[in-house]
Backbone bond lengths (Angstrom), bond angles and torsions (degrees), N, CA, C in turn:
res aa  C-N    CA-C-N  psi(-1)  N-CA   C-N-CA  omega(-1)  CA-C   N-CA-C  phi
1 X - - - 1.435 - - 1.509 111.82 -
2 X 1.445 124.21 169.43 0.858 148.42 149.85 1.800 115.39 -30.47
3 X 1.141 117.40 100.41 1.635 118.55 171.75 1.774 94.60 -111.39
4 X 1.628 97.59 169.70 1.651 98.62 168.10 2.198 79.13 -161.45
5 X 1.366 84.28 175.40 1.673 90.27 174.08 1.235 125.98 -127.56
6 X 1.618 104.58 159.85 1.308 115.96 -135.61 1.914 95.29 -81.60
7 X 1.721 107.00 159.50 1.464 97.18 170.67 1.468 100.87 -133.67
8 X 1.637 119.27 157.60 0.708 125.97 -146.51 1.638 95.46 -83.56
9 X 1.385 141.47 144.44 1.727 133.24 -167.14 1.255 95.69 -56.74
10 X 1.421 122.33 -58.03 1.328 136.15 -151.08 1.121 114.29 -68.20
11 X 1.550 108.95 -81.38 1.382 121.77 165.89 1.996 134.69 -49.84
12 X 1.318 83.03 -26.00 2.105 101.05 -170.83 1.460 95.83 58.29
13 X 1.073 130.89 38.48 1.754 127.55 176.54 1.421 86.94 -85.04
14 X 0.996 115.58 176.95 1.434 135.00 163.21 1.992 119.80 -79.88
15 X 0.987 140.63 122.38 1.343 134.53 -175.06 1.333 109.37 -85.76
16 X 2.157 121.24 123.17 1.420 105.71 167.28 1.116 81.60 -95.71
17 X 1.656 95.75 -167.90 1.806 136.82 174.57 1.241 112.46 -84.37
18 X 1.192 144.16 168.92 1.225 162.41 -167.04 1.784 83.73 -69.65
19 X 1.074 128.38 -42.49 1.622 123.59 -125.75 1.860 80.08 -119.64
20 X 1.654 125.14 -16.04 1.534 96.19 157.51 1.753 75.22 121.50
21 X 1.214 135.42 -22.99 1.710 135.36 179.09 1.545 102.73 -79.95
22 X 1.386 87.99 142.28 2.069 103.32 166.89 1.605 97.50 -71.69
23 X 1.025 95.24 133.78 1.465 125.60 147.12 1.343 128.31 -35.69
24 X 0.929 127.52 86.97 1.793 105.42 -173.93 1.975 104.61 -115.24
25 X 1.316 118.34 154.05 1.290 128.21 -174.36 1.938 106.29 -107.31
26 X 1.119 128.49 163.68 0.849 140.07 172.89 1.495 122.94 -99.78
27 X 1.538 107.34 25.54 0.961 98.01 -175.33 2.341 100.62 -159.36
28 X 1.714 118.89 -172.63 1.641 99.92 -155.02 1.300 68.18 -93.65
29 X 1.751 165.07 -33.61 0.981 122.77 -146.35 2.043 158.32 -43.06
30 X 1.873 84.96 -31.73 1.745 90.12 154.54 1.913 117.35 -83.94
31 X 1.392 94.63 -18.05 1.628 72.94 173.29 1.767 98.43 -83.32
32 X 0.887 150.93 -23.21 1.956 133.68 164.88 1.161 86.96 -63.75
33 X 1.277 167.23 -99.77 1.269 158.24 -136.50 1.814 103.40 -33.21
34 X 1.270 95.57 -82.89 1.709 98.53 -176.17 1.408 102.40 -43.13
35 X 1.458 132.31 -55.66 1.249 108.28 -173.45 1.342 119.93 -60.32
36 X 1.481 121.55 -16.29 1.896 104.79 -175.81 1.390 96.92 -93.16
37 X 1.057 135.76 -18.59 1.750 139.02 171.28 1.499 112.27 -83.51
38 X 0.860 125.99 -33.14 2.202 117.20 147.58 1.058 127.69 -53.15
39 X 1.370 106.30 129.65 1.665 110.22 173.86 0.936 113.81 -92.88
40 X 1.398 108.07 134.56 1.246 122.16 -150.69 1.585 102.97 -76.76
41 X 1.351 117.76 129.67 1.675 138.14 -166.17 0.991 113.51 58.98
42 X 1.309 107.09 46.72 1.583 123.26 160.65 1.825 99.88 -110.80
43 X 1.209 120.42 -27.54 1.509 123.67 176.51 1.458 117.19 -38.95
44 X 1.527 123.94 119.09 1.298 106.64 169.33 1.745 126.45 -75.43
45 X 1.300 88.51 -19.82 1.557 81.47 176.96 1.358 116.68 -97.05
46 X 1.354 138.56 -13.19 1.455 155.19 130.05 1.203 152.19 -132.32
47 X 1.451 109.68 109.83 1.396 123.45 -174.42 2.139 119.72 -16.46
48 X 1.556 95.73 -40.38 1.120 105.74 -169.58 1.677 105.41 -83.31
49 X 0.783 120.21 -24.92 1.548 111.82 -179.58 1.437 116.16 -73.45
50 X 1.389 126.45 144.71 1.403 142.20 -167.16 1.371 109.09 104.16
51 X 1.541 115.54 -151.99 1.317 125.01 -147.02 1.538 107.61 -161.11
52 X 1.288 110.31 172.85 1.442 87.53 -178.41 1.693 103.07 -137.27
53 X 1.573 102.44 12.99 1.166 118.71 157.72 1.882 117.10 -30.66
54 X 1.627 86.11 -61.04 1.560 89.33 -169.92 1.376 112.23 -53.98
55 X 1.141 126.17 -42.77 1.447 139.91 -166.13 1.913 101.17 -72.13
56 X 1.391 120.65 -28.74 1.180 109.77 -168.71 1.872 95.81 -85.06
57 X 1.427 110.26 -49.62 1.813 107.85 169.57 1.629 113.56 -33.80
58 X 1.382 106.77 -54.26 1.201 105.10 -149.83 2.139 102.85 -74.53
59 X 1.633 87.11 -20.66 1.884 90.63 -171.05 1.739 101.79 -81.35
60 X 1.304 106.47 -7.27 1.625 99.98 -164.10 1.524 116.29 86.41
61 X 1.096 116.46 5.86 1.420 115.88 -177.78 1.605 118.61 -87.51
62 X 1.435 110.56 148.69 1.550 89.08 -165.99 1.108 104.23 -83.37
63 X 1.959 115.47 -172.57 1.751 119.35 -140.59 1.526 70.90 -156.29
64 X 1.299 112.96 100.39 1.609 117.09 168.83 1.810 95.47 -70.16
65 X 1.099 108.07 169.70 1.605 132.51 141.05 1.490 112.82 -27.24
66 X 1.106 108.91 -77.97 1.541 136.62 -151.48 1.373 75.92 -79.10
67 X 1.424 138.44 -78.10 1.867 128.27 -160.15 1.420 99.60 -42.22
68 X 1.302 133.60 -43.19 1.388 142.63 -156.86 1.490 95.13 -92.45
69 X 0.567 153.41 -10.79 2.006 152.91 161.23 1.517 91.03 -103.71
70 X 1.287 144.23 -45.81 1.593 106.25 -172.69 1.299 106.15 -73.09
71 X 1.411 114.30 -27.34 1.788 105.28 -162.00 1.413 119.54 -68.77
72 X 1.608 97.62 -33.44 1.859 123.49 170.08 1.614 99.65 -49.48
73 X 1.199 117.88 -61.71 1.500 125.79 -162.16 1.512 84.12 -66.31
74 X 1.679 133.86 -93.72 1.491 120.87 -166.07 1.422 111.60 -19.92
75 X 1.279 120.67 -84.56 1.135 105.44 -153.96 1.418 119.68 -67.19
76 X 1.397 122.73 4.25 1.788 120.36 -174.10 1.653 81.92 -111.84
77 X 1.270 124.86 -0.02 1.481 115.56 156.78 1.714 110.84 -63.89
78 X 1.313 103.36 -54.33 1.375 106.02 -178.32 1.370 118.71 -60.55
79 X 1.458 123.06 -9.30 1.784 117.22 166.59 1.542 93.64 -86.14
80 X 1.319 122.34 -29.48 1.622 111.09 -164.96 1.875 96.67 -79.01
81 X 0.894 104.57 -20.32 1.692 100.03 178.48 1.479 131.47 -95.29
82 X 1.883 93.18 -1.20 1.317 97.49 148.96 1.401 121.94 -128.06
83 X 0.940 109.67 53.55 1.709 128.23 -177.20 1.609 123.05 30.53
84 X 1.249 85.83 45.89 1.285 99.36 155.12 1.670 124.06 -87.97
85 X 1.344 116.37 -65.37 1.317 102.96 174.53 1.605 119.69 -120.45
86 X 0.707 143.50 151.35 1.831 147.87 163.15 1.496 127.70 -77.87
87 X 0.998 136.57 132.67 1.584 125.13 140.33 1.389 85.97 109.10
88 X 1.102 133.82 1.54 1.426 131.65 155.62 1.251 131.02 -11.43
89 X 1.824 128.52 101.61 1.351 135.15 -169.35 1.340 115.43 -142.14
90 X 1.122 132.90 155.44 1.163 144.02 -176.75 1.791 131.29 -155.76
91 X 1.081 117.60 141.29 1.461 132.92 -167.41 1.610 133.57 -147.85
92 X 0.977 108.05 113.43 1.584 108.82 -177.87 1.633 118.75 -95.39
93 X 1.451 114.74 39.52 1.385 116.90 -155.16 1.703 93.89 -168.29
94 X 1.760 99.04 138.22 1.319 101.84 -174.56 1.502 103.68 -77.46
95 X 1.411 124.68 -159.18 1.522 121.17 152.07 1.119 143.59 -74.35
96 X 2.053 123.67 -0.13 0.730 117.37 137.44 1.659 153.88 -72.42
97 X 1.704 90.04 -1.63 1.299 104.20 -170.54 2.068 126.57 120.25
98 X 1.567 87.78 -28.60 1.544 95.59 158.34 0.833 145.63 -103.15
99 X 1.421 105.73 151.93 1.655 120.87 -154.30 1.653 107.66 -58.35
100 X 1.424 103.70 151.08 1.557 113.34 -176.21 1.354 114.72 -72.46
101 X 1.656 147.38 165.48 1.524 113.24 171.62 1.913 64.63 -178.09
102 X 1.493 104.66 138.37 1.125 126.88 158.94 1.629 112.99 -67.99
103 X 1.324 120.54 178.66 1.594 144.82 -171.19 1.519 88.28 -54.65
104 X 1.400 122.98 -65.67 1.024 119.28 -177.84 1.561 133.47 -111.07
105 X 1.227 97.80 73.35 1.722 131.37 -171.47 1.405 112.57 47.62
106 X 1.466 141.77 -9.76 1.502 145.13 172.96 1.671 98.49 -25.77
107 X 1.058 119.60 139.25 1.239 143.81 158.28 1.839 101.20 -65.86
108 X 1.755 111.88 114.75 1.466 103.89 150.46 1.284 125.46 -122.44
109 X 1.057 107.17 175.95 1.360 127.58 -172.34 1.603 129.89 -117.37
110 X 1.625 132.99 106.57 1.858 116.72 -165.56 1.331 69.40 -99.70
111 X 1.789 100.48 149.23 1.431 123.20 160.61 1.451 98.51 -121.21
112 X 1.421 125.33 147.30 1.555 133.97 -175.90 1.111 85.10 -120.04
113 X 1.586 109.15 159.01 1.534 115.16 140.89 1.854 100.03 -171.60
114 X 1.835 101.48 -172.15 1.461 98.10 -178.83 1.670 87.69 -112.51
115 X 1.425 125.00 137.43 1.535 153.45 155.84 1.714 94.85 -55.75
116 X 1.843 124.74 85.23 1.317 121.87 154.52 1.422 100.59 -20.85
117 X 1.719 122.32 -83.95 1.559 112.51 -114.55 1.939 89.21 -86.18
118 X 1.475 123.86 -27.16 1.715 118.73 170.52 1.364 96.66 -78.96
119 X 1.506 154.35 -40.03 1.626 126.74 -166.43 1.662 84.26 100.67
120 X 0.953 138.93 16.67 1.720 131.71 -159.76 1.423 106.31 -96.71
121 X 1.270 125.35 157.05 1.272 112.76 127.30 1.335 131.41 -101.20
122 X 1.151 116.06 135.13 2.086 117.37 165.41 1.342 89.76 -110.40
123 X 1.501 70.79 174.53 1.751 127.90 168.41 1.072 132.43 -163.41
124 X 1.361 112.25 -175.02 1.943 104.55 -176.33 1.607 94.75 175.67
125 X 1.070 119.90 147.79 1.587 146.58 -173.88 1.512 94.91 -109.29
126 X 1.313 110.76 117.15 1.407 139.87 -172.71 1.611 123.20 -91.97
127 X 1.050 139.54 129.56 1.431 115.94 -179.97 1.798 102.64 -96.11
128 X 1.000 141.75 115.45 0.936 122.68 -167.21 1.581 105.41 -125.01
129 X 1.005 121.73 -7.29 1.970 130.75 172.02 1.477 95.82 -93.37
């Protein structure tokens, strides 16, 4: 199957092993990671992959809700359109209806989906403000 490797939450470094080897998972969750943390056409191998999230944090520009759920969905469109993962969903809102916001007010983001090559489902809570 399909492996990719793991990054560290904090850092986004890459994680070795005790013994000096990458880490690898059995499942797409660091590859959705890298794609919502790429700017988008910054990819060398495609223009279209990333987000433009990063670019709106970094300009000061604001990061509605809705920009931050379509951009999640585009670009985890582009793993679902190359069969990598399925069932692809996303939400910036608990189940009552309010908005997600880290310790210190960041806007987040849960992305769902099903892991093609394990049969899995992931997810992961995004910082995306």
């Amino acid at each position: 199957g399909v492996t990719d490797q793991l990054l560290d939450p904090v850092t986004l470094d890459y994680v070795r092993t005790v013994d000096g080897e990458w880490q690898e998972t059995p499942d797409s969750r660091t590859t959705m990671l890298l794609m919502l943390e790429l700017h988008l056409g910054a990819s060398p191998f495609d223009p279209g992959d990333g987000t433009t999230i990063a670019d709106m944090r970094e300009s000061g520009a604001p990061l509605t809700r809705e920009d931050a759920l379509q951009e999640t969905l585009r670009a985890g469109g582009v793993l679902v359109a190359a069969g990598i993962i399925s069932e692809l969903s996303a939400a910036a809102e608990d189940s009552n209806g309010v908005t997600l916001h880290d310790e210190s007010g960041r806007l987040l983001v849960r992305a769902a989906w099903r892991d093609l090559a394990s049969g899995a489902t992931s997810d992961l809570i995004f910082q995306a403000g």
